[in-house]
PyMOL Python script that loads the backbone (N, CA, C, O; Angstrom):
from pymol import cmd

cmd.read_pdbstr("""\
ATOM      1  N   UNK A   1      92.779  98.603 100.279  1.00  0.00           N
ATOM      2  CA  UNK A   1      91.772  97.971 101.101  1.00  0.00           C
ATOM      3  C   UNK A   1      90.759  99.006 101.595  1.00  0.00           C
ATOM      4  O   UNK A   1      89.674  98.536 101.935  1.00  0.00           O
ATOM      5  N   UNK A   2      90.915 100.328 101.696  1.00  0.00           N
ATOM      6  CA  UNK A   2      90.171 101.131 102.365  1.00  0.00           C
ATOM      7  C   UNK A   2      89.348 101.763 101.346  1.00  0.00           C
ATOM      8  O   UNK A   2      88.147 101.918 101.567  1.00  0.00           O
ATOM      9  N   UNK A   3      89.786 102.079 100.434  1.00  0.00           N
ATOM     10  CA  UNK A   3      89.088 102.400  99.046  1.00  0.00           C
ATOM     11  C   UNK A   3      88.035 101.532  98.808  1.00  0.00           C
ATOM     12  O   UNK A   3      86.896 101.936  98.577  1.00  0.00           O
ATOM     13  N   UNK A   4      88.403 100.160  98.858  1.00  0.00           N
ATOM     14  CA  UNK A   4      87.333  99.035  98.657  1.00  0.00           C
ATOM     15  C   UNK A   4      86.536  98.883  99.892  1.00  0.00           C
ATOM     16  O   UNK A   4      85.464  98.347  99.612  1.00  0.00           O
ATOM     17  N   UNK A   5      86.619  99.083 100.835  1.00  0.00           N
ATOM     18  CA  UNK A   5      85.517  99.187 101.997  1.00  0.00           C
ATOM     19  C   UNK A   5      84.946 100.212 101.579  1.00  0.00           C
ATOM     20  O   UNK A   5      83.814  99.978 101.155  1.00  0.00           O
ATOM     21  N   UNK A   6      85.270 101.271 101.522  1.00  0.00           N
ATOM     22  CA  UNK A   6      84.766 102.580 101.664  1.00  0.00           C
ATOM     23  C   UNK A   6      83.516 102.651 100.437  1.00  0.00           C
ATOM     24  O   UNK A   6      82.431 103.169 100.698  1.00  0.00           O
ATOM     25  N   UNK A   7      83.811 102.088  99.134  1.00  0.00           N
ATOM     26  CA  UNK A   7      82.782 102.071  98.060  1.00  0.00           C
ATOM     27  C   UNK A   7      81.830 101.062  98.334  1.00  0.00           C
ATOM     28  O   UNK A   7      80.714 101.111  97.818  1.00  0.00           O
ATOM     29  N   UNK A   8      82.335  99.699  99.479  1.00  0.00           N
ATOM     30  CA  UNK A   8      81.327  98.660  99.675  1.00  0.00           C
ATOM     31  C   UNK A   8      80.740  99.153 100.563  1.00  0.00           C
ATOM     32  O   UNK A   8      79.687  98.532 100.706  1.00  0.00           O
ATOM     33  N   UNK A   9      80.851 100.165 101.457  1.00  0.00           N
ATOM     34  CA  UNK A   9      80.035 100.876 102.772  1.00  0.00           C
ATOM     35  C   UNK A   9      79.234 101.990 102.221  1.00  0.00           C
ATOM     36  O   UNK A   9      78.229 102.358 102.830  1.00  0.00           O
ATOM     37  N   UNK A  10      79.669 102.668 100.898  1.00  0.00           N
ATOM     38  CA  UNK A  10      78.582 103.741 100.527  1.00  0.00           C
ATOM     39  C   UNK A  10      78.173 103.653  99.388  1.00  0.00           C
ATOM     40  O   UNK A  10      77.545 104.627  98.974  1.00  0.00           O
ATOM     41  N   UNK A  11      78.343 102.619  98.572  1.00  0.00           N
ATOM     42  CA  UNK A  11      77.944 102.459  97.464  1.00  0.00           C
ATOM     43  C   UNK A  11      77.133 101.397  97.526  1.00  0.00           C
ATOM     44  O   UNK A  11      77.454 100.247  97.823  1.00  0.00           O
ATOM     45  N   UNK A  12      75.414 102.059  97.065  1.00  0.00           N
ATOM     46  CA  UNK A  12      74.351 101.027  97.339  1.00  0.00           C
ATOM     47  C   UNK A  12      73.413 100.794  96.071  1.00  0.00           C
ATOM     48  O   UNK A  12      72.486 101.445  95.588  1.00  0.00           O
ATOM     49  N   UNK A  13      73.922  99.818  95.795  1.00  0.00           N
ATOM     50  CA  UNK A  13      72.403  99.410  94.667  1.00  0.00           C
ATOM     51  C   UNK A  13      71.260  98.974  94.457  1.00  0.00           C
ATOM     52  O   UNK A  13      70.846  97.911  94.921  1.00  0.00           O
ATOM     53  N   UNK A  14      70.646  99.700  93.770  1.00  0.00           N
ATOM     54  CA  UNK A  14      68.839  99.253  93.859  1.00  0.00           C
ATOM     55  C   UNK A  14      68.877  98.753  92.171  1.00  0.00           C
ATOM     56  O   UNK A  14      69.693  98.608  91.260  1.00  0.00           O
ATOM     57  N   UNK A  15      67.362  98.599  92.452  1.00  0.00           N
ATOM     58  CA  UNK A  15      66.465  98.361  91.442  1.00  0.00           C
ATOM     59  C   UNK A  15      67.321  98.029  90.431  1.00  0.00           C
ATOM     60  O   UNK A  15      67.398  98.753  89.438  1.00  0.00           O
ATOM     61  N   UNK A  16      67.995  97.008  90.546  1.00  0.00           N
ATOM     62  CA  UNK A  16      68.860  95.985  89.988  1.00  0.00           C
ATOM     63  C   UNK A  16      68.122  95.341  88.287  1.00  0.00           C
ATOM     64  O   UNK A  16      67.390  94.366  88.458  1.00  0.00           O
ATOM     65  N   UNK A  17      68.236  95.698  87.118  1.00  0.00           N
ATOM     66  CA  UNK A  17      67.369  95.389  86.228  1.00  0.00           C
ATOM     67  C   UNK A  17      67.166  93.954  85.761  1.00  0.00           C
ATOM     68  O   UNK A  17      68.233  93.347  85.666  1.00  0.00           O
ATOM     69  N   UNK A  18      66.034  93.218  85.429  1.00  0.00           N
ATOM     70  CA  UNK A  18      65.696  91.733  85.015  1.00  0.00           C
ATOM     71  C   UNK A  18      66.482  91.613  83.950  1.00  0.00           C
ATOM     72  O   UNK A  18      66.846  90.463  83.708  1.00  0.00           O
ATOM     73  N   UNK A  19      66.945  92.668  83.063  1.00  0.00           N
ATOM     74  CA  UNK A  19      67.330  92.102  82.066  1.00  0.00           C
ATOM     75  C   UNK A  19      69.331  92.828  82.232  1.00  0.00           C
ATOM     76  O   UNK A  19      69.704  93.903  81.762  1.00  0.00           O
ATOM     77  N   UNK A  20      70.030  92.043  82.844  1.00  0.00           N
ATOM     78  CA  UNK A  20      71.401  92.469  82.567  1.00  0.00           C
ATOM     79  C   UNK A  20      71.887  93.231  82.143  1.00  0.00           C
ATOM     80  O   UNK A  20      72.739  93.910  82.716  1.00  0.00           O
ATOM     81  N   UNK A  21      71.491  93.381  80.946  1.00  0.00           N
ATOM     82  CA  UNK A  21      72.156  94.125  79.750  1.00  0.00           C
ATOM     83  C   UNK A  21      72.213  95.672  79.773  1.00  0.00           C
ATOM     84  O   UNK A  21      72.931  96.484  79.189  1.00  0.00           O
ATOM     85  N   UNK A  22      71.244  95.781  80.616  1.00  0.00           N
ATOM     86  CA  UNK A  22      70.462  97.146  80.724  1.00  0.00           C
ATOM     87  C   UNK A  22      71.538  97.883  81.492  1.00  0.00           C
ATOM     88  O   UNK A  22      72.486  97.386  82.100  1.00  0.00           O
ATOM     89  N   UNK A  23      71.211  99.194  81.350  1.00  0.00           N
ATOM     90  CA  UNK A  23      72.292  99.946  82.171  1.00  0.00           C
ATOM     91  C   UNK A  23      71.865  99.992  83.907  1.00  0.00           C
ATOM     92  O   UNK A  23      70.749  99.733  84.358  1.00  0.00           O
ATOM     93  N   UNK A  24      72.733 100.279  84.473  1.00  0.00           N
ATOM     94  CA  UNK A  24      72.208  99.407  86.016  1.00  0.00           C
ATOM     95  C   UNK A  24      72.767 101.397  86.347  1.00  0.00           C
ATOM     96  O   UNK A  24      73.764 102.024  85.987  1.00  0.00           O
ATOM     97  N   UNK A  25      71.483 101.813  87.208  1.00  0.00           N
ATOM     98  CA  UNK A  25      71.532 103.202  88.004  1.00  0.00           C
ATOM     99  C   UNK A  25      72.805 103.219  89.182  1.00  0.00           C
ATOM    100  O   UNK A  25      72.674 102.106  89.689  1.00  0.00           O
ATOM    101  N   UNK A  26      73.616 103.688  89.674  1.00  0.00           N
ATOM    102  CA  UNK A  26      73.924 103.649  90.699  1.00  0.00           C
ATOM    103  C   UNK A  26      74.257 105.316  91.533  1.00  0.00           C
ATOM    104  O   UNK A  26      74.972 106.152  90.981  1.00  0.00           O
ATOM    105  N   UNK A  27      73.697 105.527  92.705  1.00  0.00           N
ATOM    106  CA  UNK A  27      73.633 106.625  92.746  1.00  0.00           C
ATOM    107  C   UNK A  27      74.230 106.870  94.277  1.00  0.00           C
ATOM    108  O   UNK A  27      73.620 106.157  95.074  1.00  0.00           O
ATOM    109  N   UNK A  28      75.348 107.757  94.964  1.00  0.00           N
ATOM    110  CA  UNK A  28      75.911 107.611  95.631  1.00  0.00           C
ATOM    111  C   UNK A  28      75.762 108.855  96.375  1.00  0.00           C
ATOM    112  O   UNK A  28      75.589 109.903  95.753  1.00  0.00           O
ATOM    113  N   UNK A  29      75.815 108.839  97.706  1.00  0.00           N
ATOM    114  CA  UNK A  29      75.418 109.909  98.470  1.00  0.00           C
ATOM    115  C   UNK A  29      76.962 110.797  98.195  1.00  0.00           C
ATOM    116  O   UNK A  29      78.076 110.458  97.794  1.00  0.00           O
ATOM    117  N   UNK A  30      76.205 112.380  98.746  1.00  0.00           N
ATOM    118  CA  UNK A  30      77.391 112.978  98.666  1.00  0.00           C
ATOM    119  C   UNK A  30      78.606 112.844 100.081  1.00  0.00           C
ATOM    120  O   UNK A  30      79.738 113.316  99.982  1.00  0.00           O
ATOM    121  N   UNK A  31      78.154 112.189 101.226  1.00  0.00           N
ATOM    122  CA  UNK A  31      78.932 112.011 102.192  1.00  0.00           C
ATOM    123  C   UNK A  31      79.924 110.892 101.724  1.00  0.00           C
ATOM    124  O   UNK A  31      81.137 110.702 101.808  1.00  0.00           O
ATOM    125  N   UNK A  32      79.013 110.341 101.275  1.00  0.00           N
ATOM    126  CA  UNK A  32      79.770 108.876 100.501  1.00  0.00           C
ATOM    127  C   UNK A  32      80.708 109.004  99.338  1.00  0.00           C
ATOM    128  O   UNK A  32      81.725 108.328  99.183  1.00  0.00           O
ATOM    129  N   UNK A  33      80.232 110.005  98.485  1.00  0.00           N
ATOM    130  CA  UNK A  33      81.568 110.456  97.469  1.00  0.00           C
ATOM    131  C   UNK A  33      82.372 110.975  97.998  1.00  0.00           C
ATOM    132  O   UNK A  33      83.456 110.935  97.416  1.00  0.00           O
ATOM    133  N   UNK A  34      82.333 111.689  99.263  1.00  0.00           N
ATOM    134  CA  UNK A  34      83.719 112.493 100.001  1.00  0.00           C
ATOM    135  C   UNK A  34      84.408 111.566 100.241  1.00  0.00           C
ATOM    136  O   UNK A  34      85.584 111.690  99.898  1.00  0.00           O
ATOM    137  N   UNK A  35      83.874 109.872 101.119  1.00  0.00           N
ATOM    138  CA  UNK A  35      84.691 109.178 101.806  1.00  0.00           C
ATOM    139  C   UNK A  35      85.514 108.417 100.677  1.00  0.00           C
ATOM    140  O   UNK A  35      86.712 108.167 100.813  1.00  0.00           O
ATOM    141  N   UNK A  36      84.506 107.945  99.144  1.00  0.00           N
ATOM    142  CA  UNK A  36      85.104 107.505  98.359  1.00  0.00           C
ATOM    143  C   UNK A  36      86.734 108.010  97.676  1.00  0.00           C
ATOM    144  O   UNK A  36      87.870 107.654  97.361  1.00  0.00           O
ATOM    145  N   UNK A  37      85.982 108.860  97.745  1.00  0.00           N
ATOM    146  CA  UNK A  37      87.384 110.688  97.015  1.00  0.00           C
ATOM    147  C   UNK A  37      88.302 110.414  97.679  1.00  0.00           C
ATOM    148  O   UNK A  37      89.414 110.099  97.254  1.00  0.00           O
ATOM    149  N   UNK A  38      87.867 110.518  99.153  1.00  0.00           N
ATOM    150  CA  UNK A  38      89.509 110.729  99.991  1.00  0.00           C
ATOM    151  C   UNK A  38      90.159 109.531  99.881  1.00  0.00           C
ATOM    152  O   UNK A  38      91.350 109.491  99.575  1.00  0.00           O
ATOM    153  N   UNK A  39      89.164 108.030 100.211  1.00  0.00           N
ATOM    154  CA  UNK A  39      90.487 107.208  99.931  1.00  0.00           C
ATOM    155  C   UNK A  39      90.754 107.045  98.404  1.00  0.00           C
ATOM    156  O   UNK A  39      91.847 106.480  98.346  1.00  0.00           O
ATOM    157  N   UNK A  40      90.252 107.282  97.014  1.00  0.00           N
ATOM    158  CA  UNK A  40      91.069 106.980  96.311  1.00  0.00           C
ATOM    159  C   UNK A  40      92.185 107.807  96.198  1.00  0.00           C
ATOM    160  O   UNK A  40      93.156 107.412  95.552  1.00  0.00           O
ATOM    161  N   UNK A  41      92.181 109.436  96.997  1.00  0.00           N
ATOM    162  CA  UNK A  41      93.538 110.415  97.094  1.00  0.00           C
ATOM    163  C   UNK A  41      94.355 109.569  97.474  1.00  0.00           C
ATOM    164  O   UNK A  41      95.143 109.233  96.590  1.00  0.00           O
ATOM    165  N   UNK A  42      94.524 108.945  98.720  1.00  0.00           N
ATOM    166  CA  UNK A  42      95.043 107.882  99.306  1.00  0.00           C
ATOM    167  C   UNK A  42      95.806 106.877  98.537  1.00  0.00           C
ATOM    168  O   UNK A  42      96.854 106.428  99.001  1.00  0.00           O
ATOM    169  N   UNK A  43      95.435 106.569  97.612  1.00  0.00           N
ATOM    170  CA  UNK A  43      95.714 105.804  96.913  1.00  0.00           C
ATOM    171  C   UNK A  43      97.050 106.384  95.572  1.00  0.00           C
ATOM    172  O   UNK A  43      98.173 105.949  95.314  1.00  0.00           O
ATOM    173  N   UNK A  44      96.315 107.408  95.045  1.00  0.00           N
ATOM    174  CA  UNK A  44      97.169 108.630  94.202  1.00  0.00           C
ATOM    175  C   UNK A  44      98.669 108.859  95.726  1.00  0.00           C
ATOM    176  O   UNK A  44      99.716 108.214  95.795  1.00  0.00           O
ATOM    177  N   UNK A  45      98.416 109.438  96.233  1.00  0.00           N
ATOM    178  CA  UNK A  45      99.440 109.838  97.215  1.00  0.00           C
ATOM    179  C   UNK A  45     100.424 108.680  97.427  1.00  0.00           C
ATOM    180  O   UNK A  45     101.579 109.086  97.558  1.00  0.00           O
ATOM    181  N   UNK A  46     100.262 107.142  97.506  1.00  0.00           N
ATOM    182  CA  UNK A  46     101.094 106.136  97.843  1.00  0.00           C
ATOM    183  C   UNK A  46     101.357 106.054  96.890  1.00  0.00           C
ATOM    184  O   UNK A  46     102.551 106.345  96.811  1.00  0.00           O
ATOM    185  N   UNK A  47     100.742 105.672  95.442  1.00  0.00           N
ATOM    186  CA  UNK A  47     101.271 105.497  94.264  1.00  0.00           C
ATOM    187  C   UNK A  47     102.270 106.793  94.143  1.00  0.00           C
ATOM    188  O   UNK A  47     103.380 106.474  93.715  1.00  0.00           O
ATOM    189  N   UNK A  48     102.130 107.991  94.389  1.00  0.00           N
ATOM    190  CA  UNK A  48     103.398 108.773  93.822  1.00  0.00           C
ATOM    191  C   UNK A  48     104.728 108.360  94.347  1.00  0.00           C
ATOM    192  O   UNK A  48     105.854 108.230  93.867  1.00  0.00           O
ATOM    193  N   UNK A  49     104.034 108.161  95.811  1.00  0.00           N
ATOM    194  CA  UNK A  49     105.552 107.742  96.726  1.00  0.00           C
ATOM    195  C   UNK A  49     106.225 106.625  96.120  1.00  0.00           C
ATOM    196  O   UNK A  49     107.371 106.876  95.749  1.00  0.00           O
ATOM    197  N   UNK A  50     105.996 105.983  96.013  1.00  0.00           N
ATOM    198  CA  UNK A  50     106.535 104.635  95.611  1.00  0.00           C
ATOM    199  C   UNK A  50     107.030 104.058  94.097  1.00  0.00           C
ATOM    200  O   UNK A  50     107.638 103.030  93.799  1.00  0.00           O
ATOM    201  N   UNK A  51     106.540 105.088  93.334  1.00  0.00           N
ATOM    202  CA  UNK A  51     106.579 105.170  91.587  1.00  0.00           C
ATOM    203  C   UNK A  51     108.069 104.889  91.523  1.00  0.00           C
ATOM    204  O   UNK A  51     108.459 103.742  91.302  1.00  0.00           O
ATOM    205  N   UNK A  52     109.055 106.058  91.736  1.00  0.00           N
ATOM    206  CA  UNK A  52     110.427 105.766  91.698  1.00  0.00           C
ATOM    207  C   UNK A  52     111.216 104.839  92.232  1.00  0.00           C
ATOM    208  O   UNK A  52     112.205 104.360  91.677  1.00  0.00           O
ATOM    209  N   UNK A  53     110.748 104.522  93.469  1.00  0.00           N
ATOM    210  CA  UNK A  53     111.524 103.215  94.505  1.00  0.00           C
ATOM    211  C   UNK A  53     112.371 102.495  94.013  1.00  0.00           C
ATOM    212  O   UNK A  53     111.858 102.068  92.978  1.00  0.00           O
ATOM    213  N   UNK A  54     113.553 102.014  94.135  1.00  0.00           N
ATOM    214  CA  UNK A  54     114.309 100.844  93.325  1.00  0.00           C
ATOM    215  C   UNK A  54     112.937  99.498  93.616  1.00  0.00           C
ATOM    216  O   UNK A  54     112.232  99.127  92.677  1.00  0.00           O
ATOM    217  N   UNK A  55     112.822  99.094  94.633  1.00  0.00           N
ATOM    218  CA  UNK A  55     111.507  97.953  94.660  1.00  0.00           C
ATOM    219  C   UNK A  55     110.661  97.816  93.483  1.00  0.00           C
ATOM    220  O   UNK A  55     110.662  96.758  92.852  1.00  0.00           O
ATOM    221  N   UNK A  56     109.954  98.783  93.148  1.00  0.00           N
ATOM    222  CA  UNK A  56     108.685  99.475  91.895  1.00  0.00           C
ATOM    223  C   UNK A  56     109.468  99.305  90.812  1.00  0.00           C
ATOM    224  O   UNK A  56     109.114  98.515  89.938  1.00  0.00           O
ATOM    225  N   UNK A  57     110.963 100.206  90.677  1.00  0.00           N
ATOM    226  CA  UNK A  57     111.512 100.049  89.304  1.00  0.00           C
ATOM    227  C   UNK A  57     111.692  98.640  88.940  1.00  0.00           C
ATOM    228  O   UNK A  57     111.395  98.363  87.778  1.00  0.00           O
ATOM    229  N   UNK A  58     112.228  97.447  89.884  1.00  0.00           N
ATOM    230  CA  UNK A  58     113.122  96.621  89.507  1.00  0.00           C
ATOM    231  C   UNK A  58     111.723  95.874  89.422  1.00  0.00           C
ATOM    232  O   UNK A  58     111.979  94.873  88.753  1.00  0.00           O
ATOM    233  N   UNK A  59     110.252  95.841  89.786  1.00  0.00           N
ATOM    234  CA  UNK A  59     109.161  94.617  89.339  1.00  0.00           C
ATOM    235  C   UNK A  59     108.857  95.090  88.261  1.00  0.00           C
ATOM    236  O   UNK A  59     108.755  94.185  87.433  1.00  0.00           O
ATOM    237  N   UNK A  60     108.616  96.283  87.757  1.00  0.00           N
ATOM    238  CA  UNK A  60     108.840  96.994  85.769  1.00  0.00           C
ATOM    239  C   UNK A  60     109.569  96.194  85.367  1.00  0.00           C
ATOM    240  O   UNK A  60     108.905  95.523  84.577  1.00  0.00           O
ATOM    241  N   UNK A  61     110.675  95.775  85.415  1.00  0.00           N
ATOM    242  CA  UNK A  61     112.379  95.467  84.549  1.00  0.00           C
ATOM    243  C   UNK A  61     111.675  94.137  84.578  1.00  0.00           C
ATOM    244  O   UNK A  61     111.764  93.440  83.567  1.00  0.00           O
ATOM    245  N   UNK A  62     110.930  93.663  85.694  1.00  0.00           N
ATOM    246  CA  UNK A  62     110.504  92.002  85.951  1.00  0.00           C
ATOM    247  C   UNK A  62     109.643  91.777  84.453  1.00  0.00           C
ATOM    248  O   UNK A  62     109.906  91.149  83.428  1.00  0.00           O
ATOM    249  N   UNK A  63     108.627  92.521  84.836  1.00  0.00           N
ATOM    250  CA  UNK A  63     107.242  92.429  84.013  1.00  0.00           C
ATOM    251  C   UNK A  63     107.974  92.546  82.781  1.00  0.00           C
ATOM    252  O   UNK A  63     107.788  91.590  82.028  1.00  0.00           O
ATOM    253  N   UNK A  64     108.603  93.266  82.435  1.00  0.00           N
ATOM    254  CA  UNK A  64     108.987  93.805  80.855  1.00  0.00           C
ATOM    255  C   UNK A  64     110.036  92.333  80.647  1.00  0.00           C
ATOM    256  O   UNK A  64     109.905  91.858  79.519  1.00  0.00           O
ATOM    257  N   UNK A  65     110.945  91.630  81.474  1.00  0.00           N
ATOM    258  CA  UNK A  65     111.457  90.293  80.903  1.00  0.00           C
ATOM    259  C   UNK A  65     110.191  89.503  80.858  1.00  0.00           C
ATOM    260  O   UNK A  65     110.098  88.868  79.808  1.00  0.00           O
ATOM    261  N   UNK A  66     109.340  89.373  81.556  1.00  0.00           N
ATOM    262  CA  UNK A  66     107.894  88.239  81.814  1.00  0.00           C
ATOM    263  C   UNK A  66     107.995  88.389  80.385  1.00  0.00           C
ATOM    264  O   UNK A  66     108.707  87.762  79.600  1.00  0.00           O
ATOM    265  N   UNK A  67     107.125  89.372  80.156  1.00  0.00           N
ATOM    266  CA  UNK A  67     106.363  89.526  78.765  1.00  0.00           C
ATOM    267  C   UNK A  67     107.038  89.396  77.819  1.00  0.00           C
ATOM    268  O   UNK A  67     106.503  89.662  76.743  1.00  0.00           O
ATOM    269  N   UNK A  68     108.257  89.008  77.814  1.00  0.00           N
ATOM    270  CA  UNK A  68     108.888  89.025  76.563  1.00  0.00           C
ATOM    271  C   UNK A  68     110.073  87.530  76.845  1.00  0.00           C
ATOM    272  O   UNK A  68     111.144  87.189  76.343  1.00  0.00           O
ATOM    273  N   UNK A  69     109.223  87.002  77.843  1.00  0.00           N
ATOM    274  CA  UNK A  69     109.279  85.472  77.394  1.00  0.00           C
ATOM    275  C   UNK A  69     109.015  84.202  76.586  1.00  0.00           C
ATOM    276  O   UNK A  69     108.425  84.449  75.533  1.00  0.00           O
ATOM    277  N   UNK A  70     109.252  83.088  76.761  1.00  0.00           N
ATOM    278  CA  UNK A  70     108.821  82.311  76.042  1.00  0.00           C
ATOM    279  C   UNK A  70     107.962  81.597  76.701  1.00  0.00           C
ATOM    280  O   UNK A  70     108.110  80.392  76.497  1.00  0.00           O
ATOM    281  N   UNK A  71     106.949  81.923  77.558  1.00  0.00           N
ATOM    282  CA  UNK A  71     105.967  81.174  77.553  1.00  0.00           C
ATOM    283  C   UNK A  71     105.045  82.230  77.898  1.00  0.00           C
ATOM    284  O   UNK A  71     104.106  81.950  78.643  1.00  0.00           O
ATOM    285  N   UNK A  72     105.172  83.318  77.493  1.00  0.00           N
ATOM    286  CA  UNK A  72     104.161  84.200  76.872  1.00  0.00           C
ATOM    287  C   UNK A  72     104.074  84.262  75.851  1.00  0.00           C
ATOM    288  O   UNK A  72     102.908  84.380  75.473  1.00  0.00           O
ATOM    289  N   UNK A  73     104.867  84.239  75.034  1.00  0.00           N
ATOM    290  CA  UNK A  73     104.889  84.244  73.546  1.00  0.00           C
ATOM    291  C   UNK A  73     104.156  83.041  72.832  1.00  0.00           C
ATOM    292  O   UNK A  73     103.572  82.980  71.750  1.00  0.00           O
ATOM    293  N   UNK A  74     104.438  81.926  74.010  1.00  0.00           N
ATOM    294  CA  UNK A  74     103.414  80.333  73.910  1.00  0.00           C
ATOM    295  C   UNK A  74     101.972  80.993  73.957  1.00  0.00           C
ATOM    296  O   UNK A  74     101.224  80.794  73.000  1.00  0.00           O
ATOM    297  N   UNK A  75     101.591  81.686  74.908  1.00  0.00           N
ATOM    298  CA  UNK A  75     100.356  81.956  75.381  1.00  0.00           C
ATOM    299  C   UNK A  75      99.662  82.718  74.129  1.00  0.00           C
ATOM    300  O   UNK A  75      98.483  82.616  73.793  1.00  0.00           O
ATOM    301  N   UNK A  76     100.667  83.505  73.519  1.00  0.00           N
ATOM    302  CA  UNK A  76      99.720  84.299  72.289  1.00  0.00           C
ATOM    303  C   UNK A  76      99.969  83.905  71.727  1.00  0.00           C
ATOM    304  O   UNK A  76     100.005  84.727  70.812  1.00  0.00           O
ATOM    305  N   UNK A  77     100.379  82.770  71.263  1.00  0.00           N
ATOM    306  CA  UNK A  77     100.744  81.982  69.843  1.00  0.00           C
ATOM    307  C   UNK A  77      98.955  80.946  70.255  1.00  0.00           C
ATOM    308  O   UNK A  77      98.181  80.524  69.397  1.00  0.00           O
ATOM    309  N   UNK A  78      98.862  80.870  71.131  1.00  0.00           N
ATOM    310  CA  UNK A  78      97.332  80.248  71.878  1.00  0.00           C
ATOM    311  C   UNK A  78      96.208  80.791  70.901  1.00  0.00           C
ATOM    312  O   UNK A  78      95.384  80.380  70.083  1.00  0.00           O
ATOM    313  N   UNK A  79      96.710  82.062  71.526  1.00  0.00           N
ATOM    314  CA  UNK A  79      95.547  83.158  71.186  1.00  0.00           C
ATOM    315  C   UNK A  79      95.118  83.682  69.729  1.00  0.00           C
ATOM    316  O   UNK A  79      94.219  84.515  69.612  1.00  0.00           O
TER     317      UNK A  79
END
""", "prot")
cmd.dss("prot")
cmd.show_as("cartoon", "prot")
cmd.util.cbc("prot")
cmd.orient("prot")
């Protein structure tokens, strides 16, 4: 959540182009890349903590039965 404030509080866009496609400028102050930086560290730092956790391991073991269900296997048989 703070990561995402922090880029919606210093990250400002202009001259937005008519045509989409185009590459869109975005240019970010350097006070504003510090605040960005630190919280995505923030982010690196909780993710390390928590990588090993039995909690973290056992929603892996989840995801890896999900995906190798049968109504995923429906879903790309879709696809």
């Amino acid at each position: 959540m703070d990561l995402k404030r922090a880029i919606k509080n210093e990250v400002k866009i202009t001259d937005v182009p008519k045509d989409m496609t185009s590459l869109l400028k975005i240019e970010v102050s350097p006070a504003g890349q510090a605040v960005i930086e630190r919280e995505a560290n923030d982010v690196e730092a909780v993710w390390n903590h928590v990588k090993d956790t039995q909690p973290f391991r056992n929603m892996g073991s989840s995801l890896e039965r999900w995906g190798n269900s049968a109504e995923v296997q429906h879903l790309k048989e879709l696809d």
